[in-house]
N, CA and C of each residue as an Amber inpcrd file, in Angstrom:
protein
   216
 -79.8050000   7.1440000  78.3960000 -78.3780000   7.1070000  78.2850000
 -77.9960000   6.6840000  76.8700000 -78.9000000   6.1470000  76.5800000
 -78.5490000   5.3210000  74.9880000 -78.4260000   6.5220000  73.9580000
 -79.3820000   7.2660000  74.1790000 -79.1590000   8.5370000  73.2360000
 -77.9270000   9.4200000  73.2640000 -77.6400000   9.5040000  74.5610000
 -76.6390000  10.6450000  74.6880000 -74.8620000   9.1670000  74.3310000
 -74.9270000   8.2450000  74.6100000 -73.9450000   7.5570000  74.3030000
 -74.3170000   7.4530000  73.0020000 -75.2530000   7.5610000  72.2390000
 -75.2290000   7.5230000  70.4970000 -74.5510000   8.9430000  69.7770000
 -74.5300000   9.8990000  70.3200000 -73.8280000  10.7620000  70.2640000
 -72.6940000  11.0720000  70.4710000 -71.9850000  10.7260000  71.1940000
 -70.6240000  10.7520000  72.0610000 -69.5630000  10.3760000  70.6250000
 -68.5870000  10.8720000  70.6560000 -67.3800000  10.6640000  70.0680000
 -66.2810000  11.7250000  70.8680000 -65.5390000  10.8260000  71.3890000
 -64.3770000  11.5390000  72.5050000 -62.9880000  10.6500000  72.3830000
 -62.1850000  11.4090000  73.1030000 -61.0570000  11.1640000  73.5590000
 -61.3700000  10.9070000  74.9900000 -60.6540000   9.0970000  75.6310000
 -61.0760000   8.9470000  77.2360000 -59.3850000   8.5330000  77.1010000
 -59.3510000   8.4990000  78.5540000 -58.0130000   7.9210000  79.5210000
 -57.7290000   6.6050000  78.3940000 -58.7370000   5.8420000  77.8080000
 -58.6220000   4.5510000  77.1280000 -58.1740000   4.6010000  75.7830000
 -58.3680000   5.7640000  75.3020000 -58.2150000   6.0960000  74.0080000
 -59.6370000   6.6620000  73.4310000 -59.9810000   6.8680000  71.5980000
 -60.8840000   7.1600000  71.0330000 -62.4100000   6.0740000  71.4420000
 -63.4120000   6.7890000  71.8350000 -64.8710000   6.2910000  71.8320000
 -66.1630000   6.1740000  70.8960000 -66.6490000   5.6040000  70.4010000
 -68.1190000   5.9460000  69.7950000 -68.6720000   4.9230000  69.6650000
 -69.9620000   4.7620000  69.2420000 -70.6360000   3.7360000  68.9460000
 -71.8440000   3.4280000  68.1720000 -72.2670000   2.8320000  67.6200000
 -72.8900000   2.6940000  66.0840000 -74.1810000   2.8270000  67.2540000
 -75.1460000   4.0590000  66.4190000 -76.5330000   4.6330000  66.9370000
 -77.6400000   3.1760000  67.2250000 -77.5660000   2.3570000  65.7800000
 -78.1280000   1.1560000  65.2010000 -78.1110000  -0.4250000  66.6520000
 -76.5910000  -0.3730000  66.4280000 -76.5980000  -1.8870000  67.1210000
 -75.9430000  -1.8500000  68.5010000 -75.6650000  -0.3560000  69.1370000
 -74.7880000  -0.3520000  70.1790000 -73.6040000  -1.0160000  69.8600000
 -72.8400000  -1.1130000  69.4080000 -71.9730000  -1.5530000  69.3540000
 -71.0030000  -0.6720000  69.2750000 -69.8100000  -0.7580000  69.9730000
 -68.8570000   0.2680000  69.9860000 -68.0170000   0.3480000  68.5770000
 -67.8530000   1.1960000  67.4160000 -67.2020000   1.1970000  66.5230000
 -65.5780000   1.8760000  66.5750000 -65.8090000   2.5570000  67.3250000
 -64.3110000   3.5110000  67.2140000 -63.0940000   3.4130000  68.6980000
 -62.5260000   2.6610000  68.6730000 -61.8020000   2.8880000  69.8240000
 -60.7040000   2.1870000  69.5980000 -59.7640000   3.5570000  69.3490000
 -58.2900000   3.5100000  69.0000000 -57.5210000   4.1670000  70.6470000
 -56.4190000   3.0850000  70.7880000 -55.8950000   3.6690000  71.7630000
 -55.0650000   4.4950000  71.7680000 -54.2250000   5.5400000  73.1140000
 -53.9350000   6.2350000  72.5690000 -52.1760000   5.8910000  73.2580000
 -50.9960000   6.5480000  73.3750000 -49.9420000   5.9660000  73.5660000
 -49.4550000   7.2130000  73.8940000 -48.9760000   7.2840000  75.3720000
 -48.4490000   8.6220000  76.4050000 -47.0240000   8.4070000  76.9340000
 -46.3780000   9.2430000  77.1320000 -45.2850000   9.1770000  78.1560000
 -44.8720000  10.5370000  78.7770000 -44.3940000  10.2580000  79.8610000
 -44.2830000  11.4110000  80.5990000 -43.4750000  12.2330000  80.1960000
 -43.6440000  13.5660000  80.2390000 -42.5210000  14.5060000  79.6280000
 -42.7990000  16.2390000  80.5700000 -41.0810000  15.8000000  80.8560000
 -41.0470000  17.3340000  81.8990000 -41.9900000  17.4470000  83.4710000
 -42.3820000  16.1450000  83.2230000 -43.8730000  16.0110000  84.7090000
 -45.1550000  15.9930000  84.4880000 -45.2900000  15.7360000  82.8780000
 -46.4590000  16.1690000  82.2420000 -46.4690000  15.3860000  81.5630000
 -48.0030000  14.1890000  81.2210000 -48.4170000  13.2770000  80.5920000
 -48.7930000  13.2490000  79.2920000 -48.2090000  13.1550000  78.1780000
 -47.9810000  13.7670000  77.1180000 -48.5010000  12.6510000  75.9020000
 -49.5390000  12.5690000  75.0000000 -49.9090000  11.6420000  74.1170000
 -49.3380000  11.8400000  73.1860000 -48.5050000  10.3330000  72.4770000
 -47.1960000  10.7900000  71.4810000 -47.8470000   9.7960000  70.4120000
 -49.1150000   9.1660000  70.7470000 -49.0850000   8.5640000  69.3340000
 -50.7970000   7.9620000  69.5260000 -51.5370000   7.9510000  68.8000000
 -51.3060000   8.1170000  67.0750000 -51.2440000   9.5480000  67.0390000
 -50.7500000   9.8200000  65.7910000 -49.9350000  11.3940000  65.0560000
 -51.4270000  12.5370000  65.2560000 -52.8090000  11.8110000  64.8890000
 -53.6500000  13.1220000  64.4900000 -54.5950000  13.1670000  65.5850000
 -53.7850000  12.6180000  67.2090000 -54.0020000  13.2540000  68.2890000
 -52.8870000  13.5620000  69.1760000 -51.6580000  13.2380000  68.6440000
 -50.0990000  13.5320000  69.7050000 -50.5200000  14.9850000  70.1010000
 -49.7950000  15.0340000  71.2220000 -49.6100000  16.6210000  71.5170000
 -48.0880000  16.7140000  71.9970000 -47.6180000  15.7200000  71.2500000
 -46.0260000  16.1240000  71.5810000 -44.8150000  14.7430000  70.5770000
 -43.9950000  15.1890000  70.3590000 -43.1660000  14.2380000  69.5390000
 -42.8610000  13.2440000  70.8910000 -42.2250000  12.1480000  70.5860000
 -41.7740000  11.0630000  71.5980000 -40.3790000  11.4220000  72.1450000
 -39.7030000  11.0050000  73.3570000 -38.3370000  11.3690000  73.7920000
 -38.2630000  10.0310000  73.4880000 -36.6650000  10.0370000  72.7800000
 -36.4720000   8.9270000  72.4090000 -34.6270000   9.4770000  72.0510000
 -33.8840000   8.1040000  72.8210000 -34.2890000   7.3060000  73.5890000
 -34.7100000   7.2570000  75.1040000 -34.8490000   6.9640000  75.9110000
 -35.2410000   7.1080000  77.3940000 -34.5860000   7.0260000  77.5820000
 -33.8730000   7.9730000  78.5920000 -32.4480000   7.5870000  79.5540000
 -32.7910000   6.5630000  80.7540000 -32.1050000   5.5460000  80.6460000
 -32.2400000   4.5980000  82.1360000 -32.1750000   5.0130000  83.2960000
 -32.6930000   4.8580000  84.5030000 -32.9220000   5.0490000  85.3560000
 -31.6370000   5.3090000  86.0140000 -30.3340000   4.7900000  86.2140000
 -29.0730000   5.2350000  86.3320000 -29.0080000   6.2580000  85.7390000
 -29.1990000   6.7240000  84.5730000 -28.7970000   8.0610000  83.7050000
 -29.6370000   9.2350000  84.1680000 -30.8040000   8.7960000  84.7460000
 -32.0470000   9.9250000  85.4170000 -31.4540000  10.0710000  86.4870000
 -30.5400000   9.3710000  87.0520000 -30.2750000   9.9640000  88.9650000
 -29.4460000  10.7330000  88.7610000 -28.3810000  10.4450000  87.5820000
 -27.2430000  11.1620000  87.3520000 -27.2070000  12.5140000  86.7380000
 -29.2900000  12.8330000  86.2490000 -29.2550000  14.3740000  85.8710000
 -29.5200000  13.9340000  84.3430000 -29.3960000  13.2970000  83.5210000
 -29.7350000  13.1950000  82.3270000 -31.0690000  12.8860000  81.9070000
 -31.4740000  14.4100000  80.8760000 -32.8450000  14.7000000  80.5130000
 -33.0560000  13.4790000  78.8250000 -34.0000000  13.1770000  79.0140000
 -34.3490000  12.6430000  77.4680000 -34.5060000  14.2250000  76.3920000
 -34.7280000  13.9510000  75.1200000 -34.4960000  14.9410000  74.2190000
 -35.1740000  14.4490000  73.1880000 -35.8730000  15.3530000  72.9530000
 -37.8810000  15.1710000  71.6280000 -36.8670000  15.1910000  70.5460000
């Protein structure tokens, strides 16, 4: 397992993975920052893995019953 985790560099549910071949030690793990958009779980940050700009601002939960969409 040690080999194939010395290899690994991914994107998980946790954010970015890897880990130094040498000391096991995990070097890379940046998290990543999602919000839902349209029904669909959407990663808005960091920038050079987003797959979508942020809705901003969030409409409150009063403003969601009443039909009001957020807007990227």
């Amino acid at each position: 397992m040690r080999k194939a985790f010395n290899k690994m560099e991914l994107t998980t549910f946790f954010g970015m993975f890897k880990i130094d071949s040498k000391t096991g030690y995990q070097l890379s793990h940046k998290s990543v920052i999602g919000q839902w958009q349209g029904g669909e779980f959407k990663v808005i940050w960091p920038p050079d893995v987003a797959e979508s700009r942020p809705y901003n601002p969030i409409p409150t939960l009063e403003e969601k019953l009443a039909g009001k969409k957020a807007i990227s």
